[in-house]
C-alpha positions as CSV (number, residue, x, y, z in Angstrom):
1,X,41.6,178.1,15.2
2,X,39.2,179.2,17.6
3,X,40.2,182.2,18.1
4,X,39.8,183.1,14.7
5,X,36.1,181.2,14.8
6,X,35.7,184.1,17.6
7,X,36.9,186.4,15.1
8,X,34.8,185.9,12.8
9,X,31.7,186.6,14.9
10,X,33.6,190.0,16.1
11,X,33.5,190.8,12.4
12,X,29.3,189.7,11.6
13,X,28.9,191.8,14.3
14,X,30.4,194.8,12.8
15,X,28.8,194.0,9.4
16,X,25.1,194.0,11.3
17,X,26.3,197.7,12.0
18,X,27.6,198.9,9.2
19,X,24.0,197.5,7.4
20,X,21.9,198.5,10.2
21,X,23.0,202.1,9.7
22,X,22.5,202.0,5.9
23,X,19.1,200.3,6.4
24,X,18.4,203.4,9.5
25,X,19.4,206.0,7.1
26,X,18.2,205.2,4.0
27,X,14.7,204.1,5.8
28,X,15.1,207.7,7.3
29,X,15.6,209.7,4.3
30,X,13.0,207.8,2.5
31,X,10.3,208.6,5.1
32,X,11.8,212.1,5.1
33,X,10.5,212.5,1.5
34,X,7.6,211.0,1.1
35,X,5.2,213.2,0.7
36,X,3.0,211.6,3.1
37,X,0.0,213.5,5.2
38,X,2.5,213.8,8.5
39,X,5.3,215.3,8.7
40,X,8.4,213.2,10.0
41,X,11.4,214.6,11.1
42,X,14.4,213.9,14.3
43,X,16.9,216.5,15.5
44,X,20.2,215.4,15.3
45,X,20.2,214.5,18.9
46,X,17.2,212.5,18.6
47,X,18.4,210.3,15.6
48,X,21.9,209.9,17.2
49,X,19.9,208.2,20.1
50,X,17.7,206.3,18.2
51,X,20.7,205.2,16.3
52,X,22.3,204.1,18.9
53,X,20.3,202.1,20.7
54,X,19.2,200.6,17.8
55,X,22.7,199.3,17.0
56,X,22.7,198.0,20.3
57,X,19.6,196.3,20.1
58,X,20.6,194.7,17.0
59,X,23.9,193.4,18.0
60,X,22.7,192.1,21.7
61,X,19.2,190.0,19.5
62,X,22.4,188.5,17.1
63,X,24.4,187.0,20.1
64,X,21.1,186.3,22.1
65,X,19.8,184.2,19.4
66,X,23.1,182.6,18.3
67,X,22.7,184.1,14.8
68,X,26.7,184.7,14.7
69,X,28.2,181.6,15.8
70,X,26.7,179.4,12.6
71,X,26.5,182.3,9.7
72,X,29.5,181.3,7.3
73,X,28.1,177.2,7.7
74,X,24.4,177.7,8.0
75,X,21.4,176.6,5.5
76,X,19.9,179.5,3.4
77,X,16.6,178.4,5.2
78,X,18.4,179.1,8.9
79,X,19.7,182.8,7.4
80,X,16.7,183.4,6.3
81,X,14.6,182.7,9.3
82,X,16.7,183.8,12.0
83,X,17.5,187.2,10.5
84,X,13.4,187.5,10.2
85,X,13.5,187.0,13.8
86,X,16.4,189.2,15.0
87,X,15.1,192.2,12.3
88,X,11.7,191.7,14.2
89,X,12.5,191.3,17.7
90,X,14.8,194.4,16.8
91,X,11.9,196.6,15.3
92,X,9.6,195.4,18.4
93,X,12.5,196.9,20.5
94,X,12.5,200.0,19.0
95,X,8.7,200.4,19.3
96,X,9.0,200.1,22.8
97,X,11.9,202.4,22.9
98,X,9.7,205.1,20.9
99,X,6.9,204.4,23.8
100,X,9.4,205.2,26.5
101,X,10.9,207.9,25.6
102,X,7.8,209.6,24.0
103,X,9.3,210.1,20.4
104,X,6.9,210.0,17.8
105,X,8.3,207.7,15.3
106,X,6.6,206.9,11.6
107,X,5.2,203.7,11.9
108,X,6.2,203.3,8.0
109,X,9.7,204.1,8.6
110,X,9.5,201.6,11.7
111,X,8.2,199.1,9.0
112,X,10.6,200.5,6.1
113,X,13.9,200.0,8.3
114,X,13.0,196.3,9.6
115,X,12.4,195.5,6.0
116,X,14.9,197.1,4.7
117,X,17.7,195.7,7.2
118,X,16.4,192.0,6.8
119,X,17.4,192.4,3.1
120,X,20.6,193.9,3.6
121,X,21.6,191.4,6.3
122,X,20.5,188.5,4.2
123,X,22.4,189.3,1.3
124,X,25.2,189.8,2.7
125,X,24.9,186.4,5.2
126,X,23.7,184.2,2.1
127,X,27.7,185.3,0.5
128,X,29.0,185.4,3.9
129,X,30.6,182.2,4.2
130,X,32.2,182.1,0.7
131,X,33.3,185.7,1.1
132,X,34.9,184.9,4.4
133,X,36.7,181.6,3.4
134,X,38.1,183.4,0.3
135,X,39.4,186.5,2.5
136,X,40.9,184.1,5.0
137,X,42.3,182.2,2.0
138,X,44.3,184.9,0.6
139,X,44.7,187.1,2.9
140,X,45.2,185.7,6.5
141,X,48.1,183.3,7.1
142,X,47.9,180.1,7.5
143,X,47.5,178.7,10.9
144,X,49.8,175.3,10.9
145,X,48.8,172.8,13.0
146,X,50.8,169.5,14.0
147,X,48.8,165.8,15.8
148,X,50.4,163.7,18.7
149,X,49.4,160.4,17.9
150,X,48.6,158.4,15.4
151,X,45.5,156.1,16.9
152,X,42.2,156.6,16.0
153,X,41.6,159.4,18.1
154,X,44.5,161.4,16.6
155,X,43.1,160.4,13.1
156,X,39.6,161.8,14.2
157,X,41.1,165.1,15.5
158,X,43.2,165.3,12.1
159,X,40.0,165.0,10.5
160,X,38.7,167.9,12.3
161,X,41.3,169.9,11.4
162,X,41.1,169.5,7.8
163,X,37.6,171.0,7.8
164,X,38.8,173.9,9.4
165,X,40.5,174.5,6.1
166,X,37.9,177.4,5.4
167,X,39.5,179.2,8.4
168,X,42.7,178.9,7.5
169,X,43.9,175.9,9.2
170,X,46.4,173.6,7.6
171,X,47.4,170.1,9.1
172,X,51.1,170.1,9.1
173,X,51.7,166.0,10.0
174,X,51.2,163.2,13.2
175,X,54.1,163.0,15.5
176,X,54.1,159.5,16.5
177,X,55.0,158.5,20.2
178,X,56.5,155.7,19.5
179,X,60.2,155.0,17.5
180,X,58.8,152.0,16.1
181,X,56.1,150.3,14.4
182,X,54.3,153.3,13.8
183,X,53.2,154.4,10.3
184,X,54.7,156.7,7.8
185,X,51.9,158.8,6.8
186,X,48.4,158.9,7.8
187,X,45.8,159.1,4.7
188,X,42.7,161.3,5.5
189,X,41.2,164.2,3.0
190,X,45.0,164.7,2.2
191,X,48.6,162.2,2.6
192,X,50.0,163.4,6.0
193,X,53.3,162.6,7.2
194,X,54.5,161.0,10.7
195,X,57.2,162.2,12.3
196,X,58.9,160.3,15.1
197,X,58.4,162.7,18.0
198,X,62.1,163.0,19.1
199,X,62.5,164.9,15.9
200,X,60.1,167.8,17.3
201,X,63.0,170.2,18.1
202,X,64.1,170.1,14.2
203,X,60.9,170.1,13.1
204,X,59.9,173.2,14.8
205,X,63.5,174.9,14.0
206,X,62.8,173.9,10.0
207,X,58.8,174.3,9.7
208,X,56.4,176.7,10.8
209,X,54.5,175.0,13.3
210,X,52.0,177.3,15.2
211,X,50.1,174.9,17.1
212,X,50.0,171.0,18.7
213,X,47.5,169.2,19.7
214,X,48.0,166.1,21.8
215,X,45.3,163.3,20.8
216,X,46.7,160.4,23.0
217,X,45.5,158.2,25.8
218,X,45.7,159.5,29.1
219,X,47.8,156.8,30.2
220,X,50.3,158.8,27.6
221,X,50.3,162.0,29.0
222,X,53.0,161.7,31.6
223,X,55.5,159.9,29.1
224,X,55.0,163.1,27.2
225,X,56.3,165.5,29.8
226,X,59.3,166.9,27.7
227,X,57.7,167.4,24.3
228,X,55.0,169.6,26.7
229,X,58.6,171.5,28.5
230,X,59.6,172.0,25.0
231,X,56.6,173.4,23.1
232,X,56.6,175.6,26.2
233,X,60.5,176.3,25.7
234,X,59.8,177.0,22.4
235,X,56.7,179.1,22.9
236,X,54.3,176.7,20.9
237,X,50.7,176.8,21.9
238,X,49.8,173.0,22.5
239,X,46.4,172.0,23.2
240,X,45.3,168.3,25.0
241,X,42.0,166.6,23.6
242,X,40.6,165.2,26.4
243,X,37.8,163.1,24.8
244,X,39.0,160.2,26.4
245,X,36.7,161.1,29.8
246,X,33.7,159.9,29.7
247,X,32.1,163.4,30.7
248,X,29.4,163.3,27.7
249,X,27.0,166.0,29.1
250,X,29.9,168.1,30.1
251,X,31.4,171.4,28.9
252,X,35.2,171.6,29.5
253,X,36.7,174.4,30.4
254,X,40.5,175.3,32.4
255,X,40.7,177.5,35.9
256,X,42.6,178.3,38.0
257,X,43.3,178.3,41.6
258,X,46.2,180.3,42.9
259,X,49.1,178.8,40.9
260,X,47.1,175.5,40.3
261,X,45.8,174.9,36.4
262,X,42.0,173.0,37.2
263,X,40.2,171.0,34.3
264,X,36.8,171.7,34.8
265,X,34.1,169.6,33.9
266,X,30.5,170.9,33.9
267,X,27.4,169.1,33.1
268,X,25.2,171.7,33.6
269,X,25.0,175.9,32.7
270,X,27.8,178.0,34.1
271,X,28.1,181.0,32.6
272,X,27.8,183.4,35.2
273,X,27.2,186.7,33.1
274,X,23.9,184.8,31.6
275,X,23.3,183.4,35.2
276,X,23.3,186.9,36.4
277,X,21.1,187.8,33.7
278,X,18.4,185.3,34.6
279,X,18.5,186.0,38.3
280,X,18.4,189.2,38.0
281,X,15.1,189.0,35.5
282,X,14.0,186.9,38.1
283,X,13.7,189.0,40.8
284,X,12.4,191.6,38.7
285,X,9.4,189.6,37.6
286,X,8.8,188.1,41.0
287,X,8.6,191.5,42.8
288,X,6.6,192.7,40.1
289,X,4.3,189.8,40.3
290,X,4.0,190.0,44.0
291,X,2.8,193.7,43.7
292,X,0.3,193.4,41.2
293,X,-1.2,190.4,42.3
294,X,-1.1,190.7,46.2
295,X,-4.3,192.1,46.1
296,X,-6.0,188.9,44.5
297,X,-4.0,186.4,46.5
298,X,-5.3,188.2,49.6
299,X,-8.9,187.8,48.4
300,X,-7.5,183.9,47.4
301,X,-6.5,183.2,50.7
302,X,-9.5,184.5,52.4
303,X,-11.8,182.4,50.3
304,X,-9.6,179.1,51.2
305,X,-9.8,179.8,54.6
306,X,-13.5,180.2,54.1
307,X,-13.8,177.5,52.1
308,X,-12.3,174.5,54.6
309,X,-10.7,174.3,57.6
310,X,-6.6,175.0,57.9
311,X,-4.4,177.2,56.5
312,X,-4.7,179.5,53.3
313,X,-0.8,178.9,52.6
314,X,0.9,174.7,52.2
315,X,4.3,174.8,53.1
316,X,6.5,171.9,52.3
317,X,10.4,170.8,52.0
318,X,11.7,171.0,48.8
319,X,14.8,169.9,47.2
320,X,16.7,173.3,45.1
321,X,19.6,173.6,43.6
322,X,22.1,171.0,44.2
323,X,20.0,169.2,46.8
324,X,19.7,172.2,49.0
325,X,16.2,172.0,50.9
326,X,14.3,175.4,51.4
327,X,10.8,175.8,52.3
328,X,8.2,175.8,49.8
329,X,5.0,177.8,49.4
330,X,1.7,177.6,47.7
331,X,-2.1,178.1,48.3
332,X,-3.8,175.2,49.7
333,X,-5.8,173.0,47.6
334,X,-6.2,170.3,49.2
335,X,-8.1,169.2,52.7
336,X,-5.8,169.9,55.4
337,X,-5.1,166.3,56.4
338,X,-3.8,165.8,52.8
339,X,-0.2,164.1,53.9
340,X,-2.1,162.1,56.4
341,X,-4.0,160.5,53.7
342,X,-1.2,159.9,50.8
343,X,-0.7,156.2,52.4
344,X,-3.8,155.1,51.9
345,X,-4.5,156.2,48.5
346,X,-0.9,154.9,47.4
347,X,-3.0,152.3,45.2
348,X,-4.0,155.5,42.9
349,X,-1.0,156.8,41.9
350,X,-0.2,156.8,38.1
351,X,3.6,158.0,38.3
352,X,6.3,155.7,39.0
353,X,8.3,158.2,41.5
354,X,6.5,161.1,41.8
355,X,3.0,160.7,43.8
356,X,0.5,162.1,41.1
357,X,-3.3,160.7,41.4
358,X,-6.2,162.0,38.8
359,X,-9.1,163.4,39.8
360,X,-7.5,163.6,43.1
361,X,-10.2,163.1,46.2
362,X,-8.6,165.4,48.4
363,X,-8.4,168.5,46.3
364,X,-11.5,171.1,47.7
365,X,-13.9,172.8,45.4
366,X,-12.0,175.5,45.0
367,X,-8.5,174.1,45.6
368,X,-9.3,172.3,41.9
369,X,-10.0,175.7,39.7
370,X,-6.8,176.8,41.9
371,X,-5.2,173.6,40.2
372,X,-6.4,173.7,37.1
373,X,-5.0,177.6,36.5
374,X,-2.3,177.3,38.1
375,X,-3.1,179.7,40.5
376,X,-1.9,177.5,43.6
377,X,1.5,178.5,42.5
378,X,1.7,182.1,42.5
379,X,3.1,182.1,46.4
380,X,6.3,180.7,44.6
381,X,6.7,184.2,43.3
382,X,8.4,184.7,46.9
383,X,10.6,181.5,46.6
384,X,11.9,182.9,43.0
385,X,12.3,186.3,45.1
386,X,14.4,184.5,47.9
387,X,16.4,182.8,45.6
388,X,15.3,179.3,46.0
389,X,13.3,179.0,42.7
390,X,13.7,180.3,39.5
391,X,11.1,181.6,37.0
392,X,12.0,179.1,34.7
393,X,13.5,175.4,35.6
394,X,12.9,171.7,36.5
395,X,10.2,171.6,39.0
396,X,11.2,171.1,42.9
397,X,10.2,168.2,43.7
398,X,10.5,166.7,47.5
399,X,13.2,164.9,49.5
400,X,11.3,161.1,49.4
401,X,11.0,161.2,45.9
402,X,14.8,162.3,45.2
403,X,15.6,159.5,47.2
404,X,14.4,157.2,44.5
405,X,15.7,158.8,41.6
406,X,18.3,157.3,39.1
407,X,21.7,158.1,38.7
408,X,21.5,160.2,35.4
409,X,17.7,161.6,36.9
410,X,19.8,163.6,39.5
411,X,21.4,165.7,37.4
412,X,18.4,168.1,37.5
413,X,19.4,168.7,40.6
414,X,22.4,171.0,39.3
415,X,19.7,173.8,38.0
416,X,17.5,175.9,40.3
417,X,14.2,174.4,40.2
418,X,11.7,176.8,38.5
419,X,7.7,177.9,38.3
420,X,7.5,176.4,35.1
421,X,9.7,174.2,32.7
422,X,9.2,172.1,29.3
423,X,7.2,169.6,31.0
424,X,4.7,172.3,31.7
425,X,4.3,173.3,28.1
426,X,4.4,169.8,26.6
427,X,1.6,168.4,28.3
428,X,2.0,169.1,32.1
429,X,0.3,166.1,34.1
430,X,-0.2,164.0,31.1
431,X,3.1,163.2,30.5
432,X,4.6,160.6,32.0
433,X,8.1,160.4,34.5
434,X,10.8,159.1,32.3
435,X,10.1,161.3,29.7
436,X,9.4,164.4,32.1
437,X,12.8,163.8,33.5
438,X,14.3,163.4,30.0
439,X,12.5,167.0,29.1
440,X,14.7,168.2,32.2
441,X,18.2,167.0,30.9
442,X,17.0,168.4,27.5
443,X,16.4,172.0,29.3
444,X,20.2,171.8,31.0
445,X,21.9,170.8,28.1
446,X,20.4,173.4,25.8
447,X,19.5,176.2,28.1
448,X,19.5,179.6,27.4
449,X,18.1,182.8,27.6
450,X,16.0,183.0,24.8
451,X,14.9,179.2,26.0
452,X,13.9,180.5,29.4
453,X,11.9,183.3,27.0
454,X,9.9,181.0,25.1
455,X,9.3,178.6,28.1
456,X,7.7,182.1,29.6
457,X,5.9,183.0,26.6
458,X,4.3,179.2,25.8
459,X,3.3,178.4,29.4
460,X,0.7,181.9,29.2
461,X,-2.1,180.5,27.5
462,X,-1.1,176.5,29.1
463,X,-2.0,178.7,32.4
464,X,-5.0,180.8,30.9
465,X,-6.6,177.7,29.3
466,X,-5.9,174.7,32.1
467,X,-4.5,172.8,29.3
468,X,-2.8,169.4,30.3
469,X,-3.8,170.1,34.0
470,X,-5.5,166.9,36.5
């Protein structure tokens, strides 16, 4: 069943070309004809290129921005919005495209095609989900699937499985572990029977029975060791709910080292091809940074050093990712005893773990503008470069305070700290722990790319204005 859910975003994905190409061609033809004061026209080279990568732009904006995964179940309001955004993000790309390879598009055929897509993709995604339940209706065949179990987890995984109807999933019956007591059919959406599970091998040698999915304790597994040798005997895909850890941040997933079969729990991002991704945009933004703006922070760092005594550069300990320490950099803003005098100004701390004081005393003339714009953290560029930071992630914070986090705080610890997160565009020092922490965990359980993207994009004018700063 979720392999045809997998499916079924193989085939959106198609339709998005199929439309996109109409919506190019007809957008093309239409500008061709116009009898407009320029002249626009694209060898055949030119407009198989253009083509091209706007297929690929298309497609890549779709699984970037989820659009696929919830078009045969999503709210005409959702269709409608996020096919405005992937039609404009897609036209935005093809701008720059134009730009960079010195084509000289029409910006009304630019406008034409966008338009013109977004209406062709809605209409078809607004009759996407009934068109696709009736084709996997009567045309697909049905995937039967059979329930070990019969408790109240079984029940809720039956459940589950009778609203997959729509892709073509059919609950055959329970198979009961036990020979008695147990009941004789299980009322849900439908009647299902309950077969005693001994009588697996006839059921399987009279029924079609594609799939089965064990919903038991795990105190039951190992008493189930021969209906798993026979499904596997028998070829039977059998699948193991295993809602009965108590992993609920977690994503489950099975590896495998050498010949041994591992469960894997993780509680925070590991897909490594979207990992890669946001290293690799890291480094290319950090180096970037560090090029353009190594002339200013020279002049920066001359100024602090004029300004008071010490060094232009604070280095500190940090804690990264997974508790790793690395050495962390930033212009000075403070008087250069600053650590010597935290102690005695304990008293003025507002945060209950983190050491955060308004109007701080020790901050220089200058080291407060530095504050305010964030300026004091542009030598973090080179931590992002080295690997230790991110561009976007919980902020590092320092060994003492670790120390005194929580259990469920310390999860944070499983992302690479960043230069800015969603505490820094939701009100930066005016919010207060707990619910910075709590921002964290929301960042890990829902990252993504486009997340990291509109953390970037929001924290600009925080940054330009010195909004939410002390």
């Amino acid at each position: 069943m979720f392999s045809r859910q997998r499916k079924a975003r193989v085939l959106f994905g198609l339709s998005d070309i199929i439309l996109t190409t109409l919506a190019f061609e007809a957008a093309y033809r239409t500008r061709v004809l116009l009898p407009l004061h320029f002249l626009f026209y694209l060898t055949l080279e030119r407009k198989a290129l253009l083509l091209g990568v706007t297929l690929l732009v298309w497609v890549l904006l779709g699984i970037w921005l989820e659009v696929y995964d919830r078009l045969d179940s999503a709210h005409p309001a959702v269709i409608l919005r996020d096919t405005a955004k992937q039609c404009a993000y897609g036209a935005l790309g093809l701008v720059i495209f134009e730009y960079s390879m010195r084509f000289d598009l029409s910006r009304f055929f630019v406008l034409f095609f966008a338009s013109l897509a977004w209406i062709l993709l809605v209409l078809f995604r607004l009759t996407a989900g009934r068109v696709v339940g009736v084709i996997r209706r009567e045309f697909a065949a049905p995937h039967y699937v059979m329930v070990v179990g019969t408790g109240e987890r079984a029940q809720r995984m039956g459940r589950d499985l009778e609203a997959s109807g729509n892709y073509g999933v059919q609950l055959r019956g329970f198979l009961s572990e036990r020979s008695e007591g147990a009941p004789v059919e299980i009322v849900l959406s439908g009647v299902h029977k309950v077969y005693p599970v001994a009588n697996l091998q006839t059921i399987l040698s009279e029924h079609v029975v594609d799939e089965i999915v064990f919903a038991v304790g795990s105190e039951s597994l190992a008493d189930l060791e021969d209906v798993f040798l026979l499904c596997d005997e028998e070829g039977v895909r059998t699948r193991v709910a295993v809602d009965f850890f108590p992993h609920v941040n977690s994503t489950i997933s099975l590896d495998r080292l050498g010949s041994t079969p591992l469960l894997t729990f993780s509680a925070a991002p590991y897909d490594e091809i979207r990992l890669l991704v946001k290293r690799v945009t890291d480094i290319a933004i950090a180096a970037a940074g560090l090029v353009v703006l190594s002339p200013v922070m020279a002049a920066i760092a001359v100024a602090i050093r004029m300004g008071s005594p010490g060094p232009a550069i604070f280095k500190q300990v940090r804690c990264g990712l997974n508790g790793r320490r690395f050495l962390f950099y930033k212009f000075r803003s403070m008087c250069e005893n600053a650590e010597e005098l935290k102690d005695s100004l304990e008293h003025l701390n507002t945060r209950e773990t983190a050491f955060k004081i308004p109007d701080d005393p020790r901050l220089t003339r200058l080291g407060r503008y530095l504050r305010k714009f964030s300026i004091d953290e542009w030598p973090q560029l080179w931590n992002v470069l080295r690997g230790d930071m991110s561009l976007v992630g919980p902020r590092p914070a320092v060994p003492s305070e670790v120390d005194q986090y929580k259990r469920w705080q310390r999860r944070r610890l499983r992302m690479r700290p960043g230069l800015t997160c969603l505490w820094a565009v939701s009100g930066r020092d005016n919010v207060d722990f707990e619910t910075w922490m709590k921002m964290d965990m929301q960042y890990i359980d829902n990252w993504s790319l486009a997340l990291d993207w509109k953390i970037l994009l929001r924290t600009i004018p925080r940054v330009l204005t010195g909004h939410g700063a002390n």
